[in-house]
C-alpha positions in Angstrom: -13.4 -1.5 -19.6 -15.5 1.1 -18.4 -18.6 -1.0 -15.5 -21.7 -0.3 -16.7 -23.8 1.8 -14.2 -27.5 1.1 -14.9 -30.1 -1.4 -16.3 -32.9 -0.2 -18.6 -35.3 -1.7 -21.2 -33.4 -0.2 -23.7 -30.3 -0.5 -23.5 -27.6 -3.1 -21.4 -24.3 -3.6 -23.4 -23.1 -6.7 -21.9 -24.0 -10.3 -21.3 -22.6 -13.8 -20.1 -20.4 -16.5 -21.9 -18.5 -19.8 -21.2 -15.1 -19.2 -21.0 -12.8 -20.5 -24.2 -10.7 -24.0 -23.4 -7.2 -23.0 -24.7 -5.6 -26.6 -24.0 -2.0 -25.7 -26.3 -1.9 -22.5 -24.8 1.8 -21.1 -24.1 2.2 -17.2 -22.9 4.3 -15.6 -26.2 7.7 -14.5 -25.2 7.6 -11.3 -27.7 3.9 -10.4 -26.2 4.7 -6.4 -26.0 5.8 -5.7 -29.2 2.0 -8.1 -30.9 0.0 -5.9 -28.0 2.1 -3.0 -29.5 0.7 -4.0 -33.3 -2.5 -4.4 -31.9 -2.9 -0.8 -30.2 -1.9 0.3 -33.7 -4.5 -2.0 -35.5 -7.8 0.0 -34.5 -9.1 3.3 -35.9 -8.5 5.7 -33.3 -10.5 9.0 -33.4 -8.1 10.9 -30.3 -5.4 10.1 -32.7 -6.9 11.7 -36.1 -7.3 14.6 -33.7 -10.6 14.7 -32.2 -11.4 16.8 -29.6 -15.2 16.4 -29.1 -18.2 16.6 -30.6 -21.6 17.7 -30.3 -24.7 15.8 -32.4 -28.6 16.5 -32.4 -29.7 12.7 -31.7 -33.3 11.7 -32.4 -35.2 8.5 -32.4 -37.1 7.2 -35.1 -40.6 7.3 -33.1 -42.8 5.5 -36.0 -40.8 2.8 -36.1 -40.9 2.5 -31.9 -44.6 3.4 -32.1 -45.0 0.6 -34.7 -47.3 -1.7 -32.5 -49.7 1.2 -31.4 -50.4 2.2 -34.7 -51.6 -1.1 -35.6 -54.3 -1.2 -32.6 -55.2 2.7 -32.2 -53.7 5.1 -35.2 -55.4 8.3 -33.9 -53.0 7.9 -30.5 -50.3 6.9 -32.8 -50.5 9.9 -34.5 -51.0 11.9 -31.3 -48.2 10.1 -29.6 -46.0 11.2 -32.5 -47.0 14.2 -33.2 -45.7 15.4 -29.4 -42.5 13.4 -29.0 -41.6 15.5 -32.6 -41.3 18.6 -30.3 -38.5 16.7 -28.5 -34.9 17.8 -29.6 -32.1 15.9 -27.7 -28.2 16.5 -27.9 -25.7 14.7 -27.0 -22.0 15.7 -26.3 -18.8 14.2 -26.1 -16.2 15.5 -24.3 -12.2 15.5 -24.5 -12.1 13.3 -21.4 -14.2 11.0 -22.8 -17.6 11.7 -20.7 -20.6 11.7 -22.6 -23.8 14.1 -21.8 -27.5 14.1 -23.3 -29.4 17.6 -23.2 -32.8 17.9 -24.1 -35.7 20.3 -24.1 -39.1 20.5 -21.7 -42.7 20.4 -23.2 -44.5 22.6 -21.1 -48.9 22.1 -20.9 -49.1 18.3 -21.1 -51.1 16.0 -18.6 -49.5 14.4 -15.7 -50.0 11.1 -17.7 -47.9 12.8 -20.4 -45.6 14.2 -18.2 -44.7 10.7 -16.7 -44.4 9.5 -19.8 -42.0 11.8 -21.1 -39.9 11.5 -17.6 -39.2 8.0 -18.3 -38.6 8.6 -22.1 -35.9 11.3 -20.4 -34.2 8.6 -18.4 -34.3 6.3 -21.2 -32.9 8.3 -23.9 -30.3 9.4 -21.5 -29.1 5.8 -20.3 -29.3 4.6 -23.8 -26.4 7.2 -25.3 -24.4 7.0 -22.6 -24.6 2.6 -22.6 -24.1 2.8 -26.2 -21.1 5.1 -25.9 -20.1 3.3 -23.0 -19.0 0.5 -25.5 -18.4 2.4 -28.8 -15.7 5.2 -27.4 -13.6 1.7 -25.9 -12.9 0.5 -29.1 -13.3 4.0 -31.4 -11.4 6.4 -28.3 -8.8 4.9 -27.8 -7.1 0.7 -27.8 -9.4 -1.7 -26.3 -6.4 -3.3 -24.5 -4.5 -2.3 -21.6 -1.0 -0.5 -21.9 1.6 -2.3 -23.1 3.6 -2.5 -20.5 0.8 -3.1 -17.8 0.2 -6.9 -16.1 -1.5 -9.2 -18.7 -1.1 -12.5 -19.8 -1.0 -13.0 -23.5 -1.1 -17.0 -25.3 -1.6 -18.4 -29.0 -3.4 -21.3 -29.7 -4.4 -22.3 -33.3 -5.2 -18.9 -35.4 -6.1 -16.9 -32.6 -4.4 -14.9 -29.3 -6.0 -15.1 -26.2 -5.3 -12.1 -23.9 -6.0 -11.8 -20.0 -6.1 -9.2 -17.5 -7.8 -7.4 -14.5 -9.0 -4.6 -13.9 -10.1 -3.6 -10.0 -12.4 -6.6 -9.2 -12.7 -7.5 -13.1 -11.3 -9.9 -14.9 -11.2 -9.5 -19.1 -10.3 -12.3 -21.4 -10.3 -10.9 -25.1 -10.0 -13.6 -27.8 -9.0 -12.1 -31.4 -7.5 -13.6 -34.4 -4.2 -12.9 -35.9 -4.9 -9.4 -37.9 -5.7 -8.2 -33.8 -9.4 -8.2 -34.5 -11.5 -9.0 -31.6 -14.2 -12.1 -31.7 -15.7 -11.8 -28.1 -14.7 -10.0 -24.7 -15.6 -11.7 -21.4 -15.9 -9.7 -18.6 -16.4 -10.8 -15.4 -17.6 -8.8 -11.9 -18.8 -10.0 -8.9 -22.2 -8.0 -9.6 -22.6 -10.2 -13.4 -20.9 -11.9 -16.2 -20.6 -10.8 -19.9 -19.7 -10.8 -23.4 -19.2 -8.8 -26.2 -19.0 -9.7 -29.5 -17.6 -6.8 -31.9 -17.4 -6.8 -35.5 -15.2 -4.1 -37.5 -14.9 -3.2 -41.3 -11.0 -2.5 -41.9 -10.7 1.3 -43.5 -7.0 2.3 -44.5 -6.5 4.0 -40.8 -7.5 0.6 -38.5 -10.3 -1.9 -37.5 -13.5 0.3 -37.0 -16.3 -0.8 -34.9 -19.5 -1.6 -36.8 -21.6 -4.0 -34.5 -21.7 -5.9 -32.0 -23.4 -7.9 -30.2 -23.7 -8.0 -25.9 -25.6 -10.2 -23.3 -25.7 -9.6 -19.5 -26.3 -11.7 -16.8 -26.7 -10.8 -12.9 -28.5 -12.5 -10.1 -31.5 -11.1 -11.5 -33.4 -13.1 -14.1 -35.6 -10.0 -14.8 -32.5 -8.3 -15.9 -30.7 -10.7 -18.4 -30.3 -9.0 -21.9 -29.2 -9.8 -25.0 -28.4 -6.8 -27.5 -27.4 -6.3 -30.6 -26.2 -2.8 -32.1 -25.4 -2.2 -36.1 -23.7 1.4 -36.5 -23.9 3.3 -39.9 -20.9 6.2 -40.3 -20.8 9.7 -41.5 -17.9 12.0 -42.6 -17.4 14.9 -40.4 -14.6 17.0 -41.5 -12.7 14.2 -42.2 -13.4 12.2 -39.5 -15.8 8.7 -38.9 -18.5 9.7 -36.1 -22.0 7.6 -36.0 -24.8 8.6 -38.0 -27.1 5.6 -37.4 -27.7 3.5 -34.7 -30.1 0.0 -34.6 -30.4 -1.4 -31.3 -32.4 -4.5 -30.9 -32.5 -7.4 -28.4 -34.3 -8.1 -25.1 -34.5 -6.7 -21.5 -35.9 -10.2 -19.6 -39.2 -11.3 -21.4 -39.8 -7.9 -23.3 -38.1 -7.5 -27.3 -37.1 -3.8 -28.0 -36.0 -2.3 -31.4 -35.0 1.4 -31.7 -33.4 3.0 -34.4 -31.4 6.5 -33.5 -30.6 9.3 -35.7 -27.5 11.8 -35.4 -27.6 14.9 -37.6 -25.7 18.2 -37.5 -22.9 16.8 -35.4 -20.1 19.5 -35.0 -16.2 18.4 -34.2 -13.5 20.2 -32.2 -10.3 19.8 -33.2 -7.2 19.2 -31.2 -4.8 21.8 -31.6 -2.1 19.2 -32.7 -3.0 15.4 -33.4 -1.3 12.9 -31.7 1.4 11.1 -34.6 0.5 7.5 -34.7 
């Protein structure tokens, strides 16, 4: 599991969690060949051959600008009317790194200007968080290799798997069809949780939601997100078309809604066999 690397407003994909009492616990004897069935449980784009992709991404700025309309609409409109001229792309590439391009708006006010700097930064931290979470369970298995160190038990309907990573310690609770209730991830900078939901498609579990919290030393930073993806068919493949975020970054609520449009894929030249 990939540490996340920055805190904004926007966007924080993790949380804390008490940790599940498994009191009839026992570590499963044939525990390589039910992480096998598990890899082989998830929709797996690098498998169905993608290579990368490219997508224009852009926010729904009424909806964000919601609350200023209703005191001031002339600014609203204003507001709107310049953010429009903003086109943003993101990228995704075969090793799994994710960049946001975007254009400049040249002949605004320093006001403006700062403005649109932060709105850079944002943007920028928000695609990369949110792919941060979405490519580990849409990229590739969100478990470790099978024949790795991990400790795998069943208890009642569900398997409880643990492992480290570095300095971090993941416990991943899921039932018996391998789909994951929570993850709890713990760092010595913060603890957290993730709460995934999938819809099951004919090719595996695919990652539709989820919801994440964070907590660090740092009261001001505690978040609780919650993230609902709608899918589009790209040349056969599922890739995001909509994104809700909504949640809370300390005291202050956010709720964005992003857009992707013209996405382009690149193939592999031969698809991994499954």
């Amino acid at each position: 599991m990939k540490r996340i690397t920055a805190v904004t407003q926007w966007l924080i994909i993790a949380g804390f969690a008490l940790i599940t009492l498994w009191a009839s616990a026992q570590d499963l004897p044939n525990k390589k060949a039910l992480l096998g069935k598990a890899h082989q449980s998830y929709y797996n784009l690098r498998h169905e051959g993608l290579s990368g992709m490219e997508c224009s991404l852009t926010p729904n700025w009424e909806s964000m600008l919601k609350d200023v309309r209703k005191q001031d609409p002339k600014a609203a409109d204003a507001a709107v009317k310049t953010l429009n001229q903003l086109h943003f792309v993101t990228s995704l590439a075969p090793d799994n790194s994710v960049k946001l391009t975007h254009n400049d708006l040249t002949g605004q006010s320093d006001q403006m200007m700062s403005a649109l700097k932060q709105i850079y930064g944002g943007m920028e931290q928000m695609a990369t968080g949110f792919f941060d979470t979405w490519k580990a369970f849409m990229l590739q298995p969100p478990f470790p290799e099978v024949n790795s160190k991990y400790q795998l038990e069943s208890a009642g309907a569900k398997y409880k798997l643990s492992y480290k990573e570095g300095t971090t310690n993941v416990v991943t609770n899921m039932g018996r069809d391998f789909a994951i209730t929570d993850m709890q991830i713990t760092t010595p900078e913060f603890n957290s949780v993730i709460k995934p939901s999938f819809s099951k498609t004919p090719k595996g579990l695919r990652l539709n939601a989820y919801e994440a919290t964070y907590q660090s030393g740092k009261a001001e930073e505690n978040t609780f997100l919650k993230v609902f993806v709608d899918y589009q068919d790209v040349d056969g493949l599922s890739v995001p078309l909509r994104l809700n975020l909504s949640g809370t970054y300390g005291v202050q609520p956010f709720d964005i809604q992003l857009i992707f449009t013209g996405c382009q894929i690149t193939r592999k030249q031969t698809a991994s066999v499954r």
